[in-house]
Structures are given as C-alpha cells and as structure tokens.
C-alpha positions as CSV (number, residue, x, y, z in Angstrom):
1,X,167.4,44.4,124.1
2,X,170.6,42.9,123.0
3,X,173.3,44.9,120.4
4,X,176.5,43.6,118.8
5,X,179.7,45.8,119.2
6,X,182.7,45.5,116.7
7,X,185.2,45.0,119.0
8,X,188.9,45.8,118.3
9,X,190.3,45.2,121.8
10,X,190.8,49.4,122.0
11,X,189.5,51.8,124.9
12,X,186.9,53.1,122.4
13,X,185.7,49.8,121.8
14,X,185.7,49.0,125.6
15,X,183.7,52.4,126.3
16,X,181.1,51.8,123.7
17,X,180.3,48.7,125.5
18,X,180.0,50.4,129.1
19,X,177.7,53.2,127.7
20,X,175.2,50.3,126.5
21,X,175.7,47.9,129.6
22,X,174.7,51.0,131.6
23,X,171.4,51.1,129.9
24,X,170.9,47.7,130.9
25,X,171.3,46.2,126.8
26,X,172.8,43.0,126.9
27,X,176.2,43.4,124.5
28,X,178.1,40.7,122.2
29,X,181.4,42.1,121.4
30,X,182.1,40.9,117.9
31,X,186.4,40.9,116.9
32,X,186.0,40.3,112.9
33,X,189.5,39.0,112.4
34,X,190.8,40.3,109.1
35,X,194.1,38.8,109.6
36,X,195.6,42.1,110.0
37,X,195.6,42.7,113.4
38,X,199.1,43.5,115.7
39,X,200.8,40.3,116.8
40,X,200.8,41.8,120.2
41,X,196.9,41.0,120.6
42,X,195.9,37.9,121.0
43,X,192.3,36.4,122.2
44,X,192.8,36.0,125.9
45,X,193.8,39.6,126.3
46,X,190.6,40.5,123.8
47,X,188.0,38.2,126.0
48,X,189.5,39.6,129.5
49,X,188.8,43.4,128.2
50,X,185.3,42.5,126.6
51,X,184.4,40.9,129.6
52,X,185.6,44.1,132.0
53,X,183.4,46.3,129.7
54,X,180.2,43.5,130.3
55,X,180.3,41.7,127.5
56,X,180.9,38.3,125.8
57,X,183.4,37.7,122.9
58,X,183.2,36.2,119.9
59,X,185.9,36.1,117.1
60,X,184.5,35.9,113.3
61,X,187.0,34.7,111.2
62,X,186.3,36.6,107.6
63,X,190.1,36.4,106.1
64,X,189.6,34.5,102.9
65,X,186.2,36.4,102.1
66,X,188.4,39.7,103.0
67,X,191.4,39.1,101.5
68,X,188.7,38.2,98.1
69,X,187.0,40.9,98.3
70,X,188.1,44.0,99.9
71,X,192.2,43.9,100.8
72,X,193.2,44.2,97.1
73,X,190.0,46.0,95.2
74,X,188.9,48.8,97.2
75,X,186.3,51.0,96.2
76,X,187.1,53.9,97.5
77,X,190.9,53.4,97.6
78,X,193.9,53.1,100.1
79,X,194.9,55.5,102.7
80,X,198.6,56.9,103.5
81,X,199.7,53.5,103.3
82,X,198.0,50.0,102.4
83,X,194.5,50.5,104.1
84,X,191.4,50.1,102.6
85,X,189.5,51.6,105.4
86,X,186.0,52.8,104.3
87,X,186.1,49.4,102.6
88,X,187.1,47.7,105.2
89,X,184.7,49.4,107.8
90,X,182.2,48.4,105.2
91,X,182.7,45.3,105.0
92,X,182.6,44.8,108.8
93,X,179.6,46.2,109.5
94,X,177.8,44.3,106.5
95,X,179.5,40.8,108.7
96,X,177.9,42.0,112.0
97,X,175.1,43.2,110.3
98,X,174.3,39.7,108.8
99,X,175.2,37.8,112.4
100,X,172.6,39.8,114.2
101,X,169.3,37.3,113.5
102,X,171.9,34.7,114.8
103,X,172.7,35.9,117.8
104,X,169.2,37.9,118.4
105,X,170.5,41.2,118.7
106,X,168.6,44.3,117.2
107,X,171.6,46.6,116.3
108,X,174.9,47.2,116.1
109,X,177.3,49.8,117.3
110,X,180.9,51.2,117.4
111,X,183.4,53.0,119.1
112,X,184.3,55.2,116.6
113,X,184.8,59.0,117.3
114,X,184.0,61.4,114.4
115,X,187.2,63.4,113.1
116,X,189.5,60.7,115.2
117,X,190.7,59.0,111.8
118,X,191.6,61.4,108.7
119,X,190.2,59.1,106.2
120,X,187.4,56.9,107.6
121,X,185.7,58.8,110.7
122,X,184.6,61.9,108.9
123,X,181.1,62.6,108.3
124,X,181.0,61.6,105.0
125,X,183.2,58.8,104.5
126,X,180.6,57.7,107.6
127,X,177.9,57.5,105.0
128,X,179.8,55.7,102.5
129,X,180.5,53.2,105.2
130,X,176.6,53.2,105.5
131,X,176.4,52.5,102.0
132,X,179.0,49.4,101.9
133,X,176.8,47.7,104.4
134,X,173.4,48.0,103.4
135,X,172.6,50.2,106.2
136,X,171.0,53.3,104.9
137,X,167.5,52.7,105.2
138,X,167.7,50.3,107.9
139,X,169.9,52.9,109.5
140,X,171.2,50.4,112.9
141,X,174.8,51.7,113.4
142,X,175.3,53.4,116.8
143,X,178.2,55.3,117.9
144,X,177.8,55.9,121.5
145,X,180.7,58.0,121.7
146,X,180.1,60.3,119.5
147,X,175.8,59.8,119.1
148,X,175.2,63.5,120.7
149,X,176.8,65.1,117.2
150,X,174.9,62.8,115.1
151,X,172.0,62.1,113.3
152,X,169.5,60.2,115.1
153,X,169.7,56.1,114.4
154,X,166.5,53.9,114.6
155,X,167.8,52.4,117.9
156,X,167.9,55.9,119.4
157,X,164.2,56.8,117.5
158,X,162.7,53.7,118.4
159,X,164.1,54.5,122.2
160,X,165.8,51.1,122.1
161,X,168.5,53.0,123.4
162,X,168.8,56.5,125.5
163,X,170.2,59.1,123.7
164,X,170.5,61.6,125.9
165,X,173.2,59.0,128.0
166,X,175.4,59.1,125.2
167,X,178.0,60.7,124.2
168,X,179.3,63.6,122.0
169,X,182.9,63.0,121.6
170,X,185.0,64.9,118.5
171,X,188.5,64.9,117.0
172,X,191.1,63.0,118.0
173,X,191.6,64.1,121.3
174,X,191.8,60.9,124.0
175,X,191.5,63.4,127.3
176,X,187.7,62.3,127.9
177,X,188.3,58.5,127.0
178,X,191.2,58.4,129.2
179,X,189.3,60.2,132.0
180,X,186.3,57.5,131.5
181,X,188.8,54.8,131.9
182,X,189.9,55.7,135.1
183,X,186.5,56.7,136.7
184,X,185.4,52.9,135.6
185,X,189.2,52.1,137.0
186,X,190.3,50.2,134.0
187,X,193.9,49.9,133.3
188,X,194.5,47.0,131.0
189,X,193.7,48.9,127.4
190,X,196.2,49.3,124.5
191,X,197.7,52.7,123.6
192,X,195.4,53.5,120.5
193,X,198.5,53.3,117.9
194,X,199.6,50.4,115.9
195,X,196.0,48.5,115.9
196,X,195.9,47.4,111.9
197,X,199.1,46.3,110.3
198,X,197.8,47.9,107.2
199,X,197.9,51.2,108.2
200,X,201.8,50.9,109.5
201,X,204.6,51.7,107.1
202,X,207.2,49.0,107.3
203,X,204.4,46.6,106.9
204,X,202.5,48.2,103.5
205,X,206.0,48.4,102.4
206,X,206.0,43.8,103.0
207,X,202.7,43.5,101.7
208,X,203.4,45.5,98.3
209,X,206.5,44.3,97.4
210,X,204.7,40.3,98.1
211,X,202.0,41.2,95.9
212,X,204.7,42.5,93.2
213,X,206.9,39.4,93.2
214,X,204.6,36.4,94.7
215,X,201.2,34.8,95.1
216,X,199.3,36.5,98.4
217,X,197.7,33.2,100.1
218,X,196.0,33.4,103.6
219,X,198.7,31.6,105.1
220,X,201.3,34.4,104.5
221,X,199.5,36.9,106.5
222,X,201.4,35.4,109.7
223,X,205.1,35.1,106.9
224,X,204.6,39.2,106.6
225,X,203.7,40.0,109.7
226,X,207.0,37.5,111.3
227,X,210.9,37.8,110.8
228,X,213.5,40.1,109.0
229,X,212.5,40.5,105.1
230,X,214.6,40.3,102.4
231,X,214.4,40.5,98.6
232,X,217.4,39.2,97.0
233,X,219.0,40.2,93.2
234,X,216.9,37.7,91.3
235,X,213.7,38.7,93.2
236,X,213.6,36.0,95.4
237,X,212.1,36.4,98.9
238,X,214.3,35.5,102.3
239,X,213.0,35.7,105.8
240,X,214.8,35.1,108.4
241,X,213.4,34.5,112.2
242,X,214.5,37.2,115.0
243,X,213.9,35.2,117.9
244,X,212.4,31.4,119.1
245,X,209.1,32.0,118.5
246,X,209.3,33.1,114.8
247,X,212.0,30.9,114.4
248,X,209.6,27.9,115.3
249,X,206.4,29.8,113.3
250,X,208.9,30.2,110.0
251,X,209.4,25.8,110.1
252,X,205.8,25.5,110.6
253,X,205.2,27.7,107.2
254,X,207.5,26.0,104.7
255,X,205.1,24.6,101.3
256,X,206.1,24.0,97.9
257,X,206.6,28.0,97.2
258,X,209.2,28.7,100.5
259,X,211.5,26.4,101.7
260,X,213.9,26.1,105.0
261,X,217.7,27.3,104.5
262,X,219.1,25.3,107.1
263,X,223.0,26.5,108.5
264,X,224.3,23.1,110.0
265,X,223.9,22.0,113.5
266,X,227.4,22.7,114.8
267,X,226.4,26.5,115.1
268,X,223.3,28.4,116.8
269,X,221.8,29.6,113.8
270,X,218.2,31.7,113.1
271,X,215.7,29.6,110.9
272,X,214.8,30.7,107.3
273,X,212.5,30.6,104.8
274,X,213.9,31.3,101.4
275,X,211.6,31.2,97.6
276,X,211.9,27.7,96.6
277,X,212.5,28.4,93.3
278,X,215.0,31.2,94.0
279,X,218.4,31.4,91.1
280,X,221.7,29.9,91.6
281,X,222.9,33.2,92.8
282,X,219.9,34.2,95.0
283,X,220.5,31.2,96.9
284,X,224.4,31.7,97.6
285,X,223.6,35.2,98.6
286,X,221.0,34.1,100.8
287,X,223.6,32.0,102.7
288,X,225.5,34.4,103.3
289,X,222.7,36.8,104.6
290,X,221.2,34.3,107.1
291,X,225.5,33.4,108.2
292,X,225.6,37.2,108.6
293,X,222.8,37.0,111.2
294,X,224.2,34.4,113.1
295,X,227.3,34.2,115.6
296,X,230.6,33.0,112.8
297,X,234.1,33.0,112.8
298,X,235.3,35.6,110.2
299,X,237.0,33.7,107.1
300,X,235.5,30.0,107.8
301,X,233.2,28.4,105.9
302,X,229.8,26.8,106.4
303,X,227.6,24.4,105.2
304,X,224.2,25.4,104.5
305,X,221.2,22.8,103.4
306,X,218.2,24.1,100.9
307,X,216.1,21.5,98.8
308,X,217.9,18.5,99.7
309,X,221.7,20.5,98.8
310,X,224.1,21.3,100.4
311,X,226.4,24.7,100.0
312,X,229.3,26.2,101.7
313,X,229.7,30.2,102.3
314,X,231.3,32.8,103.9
315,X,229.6,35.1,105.9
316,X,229.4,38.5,105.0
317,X,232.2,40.9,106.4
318,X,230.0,43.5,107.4
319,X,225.8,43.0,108.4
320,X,225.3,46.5,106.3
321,X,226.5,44.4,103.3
322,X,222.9,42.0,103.9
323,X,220.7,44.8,104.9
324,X,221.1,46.3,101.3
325,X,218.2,43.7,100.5
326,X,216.4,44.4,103.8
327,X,212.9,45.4,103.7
C-alpha cells in the first residue's frame, strides 16, 4: 500500500508520515509549491525532514495554474489577511489527488488537526475542502492526526489503513505533537508560525498594494517576498535590497516593467529595482530614498544611473523622511 502526504516541511506533516510508515505503507511526501512559501525553507531542509519521517520528496510546481486559478478568485473568500485557504487546500488535494495513478499510490493524507486553524481546519470548512477536490464520494483524505474524531475514510473502511493506530488530536494545542517529536527524537522541525506568506500581515499588505498599482506575473513572487518596499507619490514601486543576497536576486529580476537604480561605484550602495516607467519626480525621490539607505556624506551630491541617465541627489536628512513611502 503506498499513500501520498502533502507535505509542508511542518511537525504535523512529519507526524502524519510516521503514523503511516508505522503501519508499514510506503509514503511519497508531496510539497505543492504555490510560490508562497517562507524564504527560510528551502528543498534540502524539506527532503532531509521527509526522509527522517520515512519518506521520499517530491516538489510539484503548480504556481502559474495557482496563481490562475485560485490566489485572486477564491470561492469561499480570504481569511484575516490575503489567504484563500479552503481554496487553496482545495486545490491541493485536487493536485495530489490527480498524481496518485502516477505514482501508484491509493490515497492521500494530511497532517492537519481539526480546530488548529480558525478558518480552514473546522469541520465544515473540511467538507468544503472535500468538495474543491472532487473527493466526496471517493472519500480518500486521511488525517492521521486527528482520524479518531472523524468520520471514517475508505482507506480506514477498506482497512487499507488501521484506524485504531491513529490519532485523535483537537485544537490548537501542540503539547502531544511536541511530545511525539521527542519520543521519535526529532529536533530539526520549524516552529509552526510563519509557514504561508499569505497568511502574514506585512506581506498581504505587498501583495495588495502590487495588485492595485501593477501587473502580478509569476516572477514577482520572489520581488514581494525580497527587499524594503516602497510606493512613491506618482505610484511608482521601489525596492531596495537589505543585504547581498537580495541585492544580487533584485539584478537578476530587472524586465522591461522594473529597472536597476544604480548609485555610482565610488560608494557601497544597496541595489534597486525602481518602476520603469516611474514620473520625473518619482524617480528623483527614489534617489534620494535608496542614498538614504546607504552610508553618505550629509550635503554632497551623487550620481545615480536609471534607463541609460544619469541624475544627481541629495540624500535625505533624516531615514524617517523615506520610510513615509515604506511598505
């Protein structure tokens, strides 16, 4: 018997594989990559925690057909901030649902908890999520956690699966998972905050105002998630890199709708992306905002580069004076 596991990288994720390995079902732990995920996760880390639990990764790359057809239409609506999460649960399941003839498996299943999330772990927001992916009379979702305070599935009918080894965690209490954890002796899991950019603040607050003012593409997922944000008087967008790395990621970004605000060479300056068809006066003040972030000599002027010109500004005398247009 072989099962498929949406895999977020979390200690629920990691548990719902255990319970199934220890009933001897051979697991695939599937990572659907929405594009939303926090920059602090990354596929080694994913594949070394799937593979403590006893399973195999596999990342499914779904970010055009999500961003088309769930991120900015949800059915049943956002939660506290921009996150579509029955939809996207949905939609995930109807993706792993679809891989299992590839991969041979005869189910799927979860490490959700019932009550742990306020808008898409409830009972009934549990059937809608049934209903986005085609699952209620096939009826293959498992929740090992939480299986115990649930309907029967078919896996646990059929006695693909052992019910009575599962599970019957409730709420959002993480005193049993953590207790699990450290009877298996794991100790590389992430805290279970901050998973989905969608659902934090200062992100929904990037992703709105890019939606009211510019074209959302695939590629500026990793512009939002990257840099200080600014929207300047004329509405035109400036980020500006915080360290190497985003520095280096903001160059490799530039197209025909952002282009690079370069300070000149003689100065250690932060890299920038800045609307390429940003207004006279978006442009100066962007100058100043990008010298105000950089290491200048109060007074002195510098040249700045942007679409093959060249301009000369002052920084500004104080940093509060730039953050007024900070995201």
């Amino acid at each position: 018997m072989k099962a498929l596991v949406l895999f977020s990288g979390g200690l629920d994720s990691m548990l719902a594989i255990k319970l199934l390995r220890e009933q001897q079902i051979e697991v695939v732990a599937i990572h659907i990559n929405i594009g939303f995920n926090s920059k602090k996760e990354n596929i080694t880390k994913l594949s070394q925690r799937a593979e403590l639990a006893g399973a195999s990764l596999e990342i499914i790359d779904v970010r055009n057909t999500y961003l088309q057809e769930v991120l900015f239409n949800p059915r049943y609506g956002y939660g506290k901030h921009f996150n579509p999460c029955i939809d996207c649960h949905g939609f995930m399941f109807k993706v792993a649902k679809a891989l299992l003839p590839h991969y041979g498996a005869s189910f799927i299943a979860t490490g959700e908890v019932i009550g742990q999330r306020p808008m898409s772990q409830k009972k009934d927001a549990l059937q809608l999520v049934k209903r986005l992916a085609d699952d209620l009379e096939d009826d293959l979702i498992v929740r090992p956690l939480c299986a115990k305070i649930m309907p029967e599935s078919k896996p646990e009918r059929e006695g693909w699966i052992d019910r009575e080894k599962l599970l019957d965690l409730n709420g959002r209490g993480r005193s049993r998972q953590l207790e699990l954890a450290k009877n298996y002796g794991w100790e590389d899991y992430p805290s279970p905050a901050g998973g989905c950019l969608l659902t934090d603040a200062s992100f929904a607050i990037r992703i709105k105002d890019f939606v009211a003012y510019d074209t959302f593409d695939l590629a500026y997922i990793e512009l939002l998630k990257n840099g200080r944000h600014f929207r300047l008087h004329d509405h035109a967008k400036l980020v500006i890199g915080r360290d190497e790395s985003e520095n280096t990621l903001l160059e490799s970004l530039q197209d025909e709708t952002f282009s690079l605000l370069q300070v000149e060479d003689t100065i250690n300056a932060p890299s920038a992306l800045l609307s390429s068809n940003a207004s006279e006066q978006d442009i100066h003040e962007a100058c100043k905002i990008i010298l105000s972030f950089t290491k200048t000599v109060p007074e002195k002027h510098y040249t700045l580069f942007f679409r093959d010109r060249i301009f000369k500004a002052l920084a500004y005398p104080s940093r509060d004076e730039a953050k007024k247009y900070l995201l």
